[in-house]
N, CA, C and O atoms as a GROMACS GRO file, in nm:
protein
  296
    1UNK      N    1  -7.414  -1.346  14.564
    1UNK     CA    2  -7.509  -1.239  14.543
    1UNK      C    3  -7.479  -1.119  14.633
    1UNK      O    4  -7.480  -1.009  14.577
    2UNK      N    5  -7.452  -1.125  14.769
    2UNK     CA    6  -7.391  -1.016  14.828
    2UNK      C    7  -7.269  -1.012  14.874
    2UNK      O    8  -7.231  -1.032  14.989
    3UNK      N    9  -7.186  -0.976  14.743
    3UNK     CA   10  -7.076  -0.932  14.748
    3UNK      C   11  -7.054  -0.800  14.746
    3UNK      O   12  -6.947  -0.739  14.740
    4UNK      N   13  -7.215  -0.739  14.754
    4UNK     CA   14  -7.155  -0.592  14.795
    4UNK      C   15  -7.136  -0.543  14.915
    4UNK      O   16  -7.140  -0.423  14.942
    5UNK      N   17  -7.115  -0.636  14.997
    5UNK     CA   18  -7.114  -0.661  15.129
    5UNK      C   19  -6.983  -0.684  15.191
    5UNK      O   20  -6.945  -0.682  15.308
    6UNK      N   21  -6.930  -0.706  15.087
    6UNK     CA   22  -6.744  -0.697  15.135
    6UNK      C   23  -6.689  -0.604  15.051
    6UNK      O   24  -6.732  -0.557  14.945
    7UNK      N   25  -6.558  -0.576  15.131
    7UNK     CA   26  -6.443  -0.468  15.073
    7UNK      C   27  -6.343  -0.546  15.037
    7UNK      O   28  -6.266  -0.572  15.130
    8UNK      N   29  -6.311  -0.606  14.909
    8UNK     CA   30  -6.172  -0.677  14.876
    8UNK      C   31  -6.057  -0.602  14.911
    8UNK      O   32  -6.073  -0.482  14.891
    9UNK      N   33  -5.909  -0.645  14.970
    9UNK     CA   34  -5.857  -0.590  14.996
    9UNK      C   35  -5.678  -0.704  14.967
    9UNK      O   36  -5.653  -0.822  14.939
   10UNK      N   37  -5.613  -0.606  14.988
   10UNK     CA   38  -5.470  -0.715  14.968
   10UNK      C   39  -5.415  -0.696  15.145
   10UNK      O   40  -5.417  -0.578  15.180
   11UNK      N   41  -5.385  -0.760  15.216
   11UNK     CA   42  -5.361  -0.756  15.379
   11UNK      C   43  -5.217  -0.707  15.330
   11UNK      O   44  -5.134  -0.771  15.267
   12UNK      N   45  -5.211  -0.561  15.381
   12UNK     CA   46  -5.086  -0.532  15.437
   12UNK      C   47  -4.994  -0.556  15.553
   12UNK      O   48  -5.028  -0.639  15.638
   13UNK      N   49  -4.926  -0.518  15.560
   13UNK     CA   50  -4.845  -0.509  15.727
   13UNK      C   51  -4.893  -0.420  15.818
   13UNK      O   52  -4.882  -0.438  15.939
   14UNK      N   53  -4.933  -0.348  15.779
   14UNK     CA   54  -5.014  -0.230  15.867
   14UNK      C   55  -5.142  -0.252  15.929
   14UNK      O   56  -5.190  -0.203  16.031
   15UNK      N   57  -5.211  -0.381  15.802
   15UNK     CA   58  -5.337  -0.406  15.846
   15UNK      C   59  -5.321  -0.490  15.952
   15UNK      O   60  -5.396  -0.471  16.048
   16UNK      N   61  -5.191  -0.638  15.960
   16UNK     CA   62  -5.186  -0.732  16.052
   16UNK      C   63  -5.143  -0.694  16.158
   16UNK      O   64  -5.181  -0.760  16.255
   17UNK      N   65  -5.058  -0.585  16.184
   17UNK     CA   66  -5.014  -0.538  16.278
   17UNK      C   67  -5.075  -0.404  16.369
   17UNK      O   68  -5.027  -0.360  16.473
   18UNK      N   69  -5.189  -0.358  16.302
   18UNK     CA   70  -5.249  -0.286  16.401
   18UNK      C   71  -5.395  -0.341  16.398
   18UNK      O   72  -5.451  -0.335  16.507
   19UNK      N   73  -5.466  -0.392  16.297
   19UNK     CA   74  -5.589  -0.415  16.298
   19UNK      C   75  -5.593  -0.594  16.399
   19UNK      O   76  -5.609  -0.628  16.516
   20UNK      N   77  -5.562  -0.675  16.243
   20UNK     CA   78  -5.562  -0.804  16.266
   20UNK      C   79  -5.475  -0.923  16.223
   20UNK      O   80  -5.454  -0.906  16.103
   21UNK      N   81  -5.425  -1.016  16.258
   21UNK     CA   82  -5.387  -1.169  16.216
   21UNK      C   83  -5.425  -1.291  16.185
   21UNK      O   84  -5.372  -1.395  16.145
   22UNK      N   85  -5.569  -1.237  16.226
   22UNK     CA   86  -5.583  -1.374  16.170
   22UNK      C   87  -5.768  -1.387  16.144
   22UNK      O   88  -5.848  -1.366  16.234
   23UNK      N   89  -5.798  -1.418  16.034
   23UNK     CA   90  -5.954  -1.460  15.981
   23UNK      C   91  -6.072  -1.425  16.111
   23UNK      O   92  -6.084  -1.486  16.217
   24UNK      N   93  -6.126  -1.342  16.077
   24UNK     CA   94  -6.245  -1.338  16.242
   24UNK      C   95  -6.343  -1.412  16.204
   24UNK      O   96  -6.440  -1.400  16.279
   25UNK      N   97  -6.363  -1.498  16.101
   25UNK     CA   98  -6.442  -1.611  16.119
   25UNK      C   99  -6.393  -1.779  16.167
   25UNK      O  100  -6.435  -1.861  16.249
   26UNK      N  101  -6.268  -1.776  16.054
   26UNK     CA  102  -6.196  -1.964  16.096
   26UNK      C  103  -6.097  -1.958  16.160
   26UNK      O  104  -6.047  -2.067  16.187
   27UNK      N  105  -6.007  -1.804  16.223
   27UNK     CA  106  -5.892  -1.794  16.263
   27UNK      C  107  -5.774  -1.874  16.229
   27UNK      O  108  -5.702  -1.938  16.306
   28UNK      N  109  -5.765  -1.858  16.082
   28UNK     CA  110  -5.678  -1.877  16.037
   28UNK      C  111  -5.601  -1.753  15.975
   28UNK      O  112  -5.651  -1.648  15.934
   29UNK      N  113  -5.437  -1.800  15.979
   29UNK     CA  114  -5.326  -1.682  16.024
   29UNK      C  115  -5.353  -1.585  15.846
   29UNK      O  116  -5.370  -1.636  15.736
   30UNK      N  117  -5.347  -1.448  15.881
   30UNK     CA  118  -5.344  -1.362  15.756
   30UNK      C  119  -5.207  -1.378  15.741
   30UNK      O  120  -5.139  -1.387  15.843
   31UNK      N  121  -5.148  -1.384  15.614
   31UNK     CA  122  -5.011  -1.342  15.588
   31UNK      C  123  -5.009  -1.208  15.460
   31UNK      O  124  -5.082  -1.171  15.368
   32UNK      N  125  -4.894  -1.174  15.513
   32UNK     CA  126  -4.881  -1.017  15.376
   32UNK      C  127  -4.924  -1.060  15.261
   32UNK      O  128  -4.914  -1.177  15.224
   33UNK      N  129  -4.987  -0.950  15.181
   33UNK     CA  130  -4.979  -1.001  15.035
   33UNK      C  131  -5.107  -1.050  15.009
   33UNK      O  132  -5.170  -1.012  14.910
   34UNK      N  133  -5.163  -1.152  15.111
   34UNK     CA  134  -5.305  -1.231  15.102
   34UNK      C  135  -5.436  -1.179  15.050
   34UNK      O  136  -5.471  -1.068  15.091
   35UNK      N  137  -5.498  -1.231  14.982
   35UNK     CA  138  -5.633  -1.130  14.974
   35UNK      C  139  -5.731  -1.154  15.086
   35UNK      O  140  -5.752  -1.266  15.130
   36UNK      N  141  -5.776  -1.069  15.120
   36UNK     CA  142  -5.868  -1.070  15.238
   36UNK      C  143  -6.016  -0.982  15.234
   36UNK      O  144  -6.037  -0.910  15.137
   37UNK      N  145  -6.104  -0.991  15.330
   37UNK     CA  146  -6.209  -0.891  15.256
   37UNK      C  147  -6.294  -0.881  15.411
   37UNK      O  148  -6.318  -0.959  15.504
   38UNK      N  149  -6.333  -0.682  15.363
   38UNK     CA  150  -6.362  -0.660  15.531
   38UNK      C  151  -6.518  -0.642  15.516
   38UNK      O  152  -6.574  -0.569  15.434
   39UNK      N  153  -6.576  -0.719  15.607
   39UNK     CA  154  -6.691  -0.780  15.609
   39UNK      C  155  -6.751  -0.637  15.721
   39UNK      O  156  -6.737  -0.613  15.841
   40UNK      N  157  -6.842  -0.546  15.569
   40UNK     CA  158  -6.922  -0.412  15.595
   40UNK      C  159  -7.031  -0.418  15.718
   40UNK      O  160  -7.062  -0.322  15.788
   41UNK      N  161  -7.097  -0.585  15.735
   41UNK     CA  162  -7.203  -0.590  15.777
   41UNK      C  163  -7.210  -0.634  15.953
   41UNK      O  164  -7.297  -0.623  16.039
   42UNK      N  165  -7.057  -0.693  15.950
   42UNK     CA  166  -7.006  -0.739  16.125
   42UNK      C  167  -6.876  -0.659  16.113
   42UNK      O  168  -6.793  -0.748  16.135
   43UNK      N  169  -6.814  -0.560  16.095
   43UNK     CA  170  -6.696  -0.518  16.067
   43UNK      C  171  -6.628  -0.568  16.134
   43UNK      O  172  -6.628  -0.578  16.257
   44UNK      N  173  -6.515  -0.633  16.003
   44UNK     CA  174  -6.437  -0.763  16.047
   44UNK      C  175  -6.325  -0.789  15.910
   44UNK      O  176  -6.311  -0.734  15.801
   45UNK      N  177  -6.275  -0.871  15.962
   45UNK     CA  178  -6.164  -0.882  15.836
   45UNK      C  179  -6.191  -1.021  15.839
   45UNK      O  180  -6.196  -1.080  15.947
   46UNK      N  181  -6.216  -1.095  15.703
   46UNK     CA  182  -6.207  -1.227  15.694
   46UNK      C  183  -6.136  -1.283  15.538
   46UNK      O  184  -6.135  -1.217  15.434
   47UNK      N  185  -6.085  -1.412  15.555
   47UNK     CA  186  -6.039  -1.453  15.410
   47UNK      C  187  -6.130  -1.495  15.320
   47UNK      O  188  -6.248  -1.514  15.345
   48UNK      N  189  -6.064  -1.513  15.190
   48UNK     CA  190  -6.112  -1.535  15.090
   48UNK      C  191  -6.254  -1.676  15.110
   48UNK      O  192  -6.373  -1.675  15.077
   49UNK      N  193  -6.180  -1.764  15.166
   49UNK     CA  194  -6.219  -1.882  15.174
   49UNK      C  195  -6.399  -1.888  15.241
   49UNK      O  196  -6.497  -1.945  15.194
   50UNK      N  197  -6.382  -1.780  15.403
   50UNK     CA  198  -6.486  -1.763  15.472
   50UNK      C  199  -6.563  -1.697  15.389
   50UNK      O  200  -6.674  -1.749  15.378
   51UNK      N  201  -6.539  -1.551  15.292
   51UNK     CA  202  -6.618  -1.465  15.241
   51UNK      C  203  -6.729  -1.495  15.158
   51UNK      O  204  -6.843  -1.451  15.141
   52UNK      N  205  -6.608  -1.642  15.081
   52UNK     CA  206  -6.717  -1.671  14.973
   52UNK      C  207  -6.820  -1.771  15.041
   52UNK      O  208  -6.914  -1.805  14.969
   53UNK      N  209  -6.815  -1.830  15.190
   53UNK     CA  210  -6.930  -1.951  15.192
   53UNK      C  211  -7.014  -1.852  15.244
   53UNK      O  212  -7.129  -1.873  15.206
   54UNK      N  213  -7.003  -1.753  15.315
   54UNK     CA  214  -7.076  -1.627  15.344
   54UNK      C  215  -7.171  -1.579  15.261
   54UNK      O  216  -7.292  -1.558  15.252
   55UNK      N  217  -7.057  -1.570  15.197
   55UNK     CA  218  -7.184  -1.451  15.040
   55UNK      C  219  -7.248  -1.531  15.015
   55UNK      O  220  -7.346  -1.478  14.963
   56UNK      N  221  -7.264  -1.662  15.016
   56UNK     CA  222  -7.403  -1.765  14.956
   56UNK      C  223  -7.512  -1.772  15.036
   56UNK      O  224  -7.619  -1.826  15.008
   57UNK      N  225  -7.476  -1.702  15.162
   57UNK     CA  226  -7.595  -1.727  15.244
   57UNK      C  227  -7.648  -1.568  15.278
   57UNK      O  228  -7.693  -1.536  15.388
   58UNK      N  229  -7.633  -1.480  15.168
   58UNK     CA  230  -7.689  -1.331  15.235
   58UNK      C  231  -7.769  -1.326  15.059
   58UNK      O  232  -7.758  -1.387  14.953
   59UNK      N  233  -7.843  -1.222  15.110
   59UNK     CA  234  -7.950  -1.164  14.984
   59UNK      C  235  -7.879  -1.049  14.944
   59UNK      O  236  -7.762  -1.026  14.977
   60UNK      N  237  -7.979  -0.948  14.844
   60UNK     CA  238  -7.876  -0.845  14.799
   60UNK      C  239  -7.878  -0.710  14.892
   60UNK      O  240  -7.851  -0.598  14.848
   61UNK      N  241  -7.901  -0.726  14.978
   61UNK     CA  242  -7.898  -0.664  15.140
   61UNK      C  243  -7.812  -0.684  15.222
   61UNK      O  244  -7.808  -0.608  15.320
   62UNK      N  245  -7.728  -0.779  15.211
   62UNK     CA  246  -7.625  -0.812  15.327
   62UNK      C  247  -7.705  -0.901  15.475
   62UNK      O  248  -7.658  -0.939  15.582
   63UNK      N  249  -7.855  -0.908  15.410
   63UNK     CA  250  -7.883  -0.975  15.489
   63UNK      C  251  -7.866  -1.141  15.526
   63UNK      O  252  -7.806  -1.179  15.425
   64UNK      N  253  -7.882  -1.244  15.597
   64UNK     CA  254  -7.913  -1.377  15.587
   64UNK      C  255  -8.026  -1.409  15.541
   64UNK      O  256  -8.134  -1.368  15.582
   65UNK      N  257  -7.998  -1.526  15.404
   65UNK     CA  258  -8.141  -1.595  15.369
   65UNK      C  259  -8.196  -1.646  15.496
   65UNK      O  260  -8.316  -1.675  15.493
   66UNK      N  261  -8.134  -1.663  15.607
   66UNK     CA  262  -8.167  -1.876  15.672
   66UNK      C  263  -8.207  -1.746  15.753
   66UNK      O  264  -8.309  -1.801  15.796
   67UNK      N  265  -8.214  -1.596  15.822
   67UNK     CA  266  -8.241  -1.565  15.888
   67UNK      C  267  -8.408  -1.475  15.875
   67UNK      O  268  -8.490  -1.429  15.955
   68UNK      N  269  -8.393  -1.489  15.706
   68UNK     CA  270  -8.494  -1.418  15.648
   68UNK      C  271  -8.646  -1.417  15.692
   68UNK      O  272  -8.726  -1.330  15.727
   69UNK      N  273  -8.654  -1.600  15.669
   69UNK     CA  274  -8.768  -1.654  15.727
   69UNK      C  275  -8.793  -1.750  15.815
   69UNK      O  276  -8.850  -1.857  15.796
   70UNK      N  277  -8.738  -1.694  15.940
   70UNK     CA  278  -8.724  -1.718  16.086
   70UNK      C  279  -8.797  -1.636  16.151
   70UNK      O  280  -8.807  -1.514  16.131
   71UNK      N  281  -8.857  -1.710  16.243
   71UNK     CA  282  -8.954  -1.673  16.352
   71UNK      C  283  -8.859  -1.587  16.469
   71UNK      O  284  -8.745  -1.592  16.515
   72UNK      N  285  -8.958  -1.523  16.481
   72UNK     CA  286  -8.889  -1.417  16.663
   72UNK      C  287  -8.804  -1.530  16.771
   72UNK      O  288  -8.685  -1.528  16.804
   73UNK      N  289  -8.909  -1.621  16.808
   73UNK     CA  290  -8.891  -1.723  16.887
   73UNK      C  291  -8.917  -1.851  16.839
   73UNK      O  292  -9.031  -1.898  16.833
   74UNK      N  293  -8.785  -1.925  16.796
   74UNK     CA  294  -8.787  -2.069  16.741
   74UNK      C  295  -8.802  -2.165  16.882
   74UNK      O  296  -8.807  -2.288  16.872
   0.00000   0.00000   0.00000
């Protein structure tokens, strides 16, 4: 549902070598070519794999469900 919350992207060489290498969620290694997607809401570069268990847990806000209806102080 909030996938408007990422930027699909194809990881260049430019991106691994000045931005990033590797997933800023599971740190696993980017390689060229890879699809990857830069996460609007923690600006971040993450893979395919992280994006999508992500997007199941945000509304159409980019927000978190699990954070939605949470108290100040649990």
């Amino acid at each position: 549902m909030g996938s408007n919350c990422f930027l699909r992207q194809e990881a260049t060489s430019e991106i691994i070598s000045n931005v990033t290498d590797f997933c800023s969620e599971c740190y696993e290694t980017i390689r060229p070519s890879q699809v990857i997607f830069y996460d609007m809401s923690n600006y971040r570069f993450i893979c395919d794999t992280c994006q999508e268990s992500i997007d199941k847990c945000l509304d159409k806000d980019c927000e978190s469900l699990n954070r939605k209806n949470s108290l100040l102080f649990d």
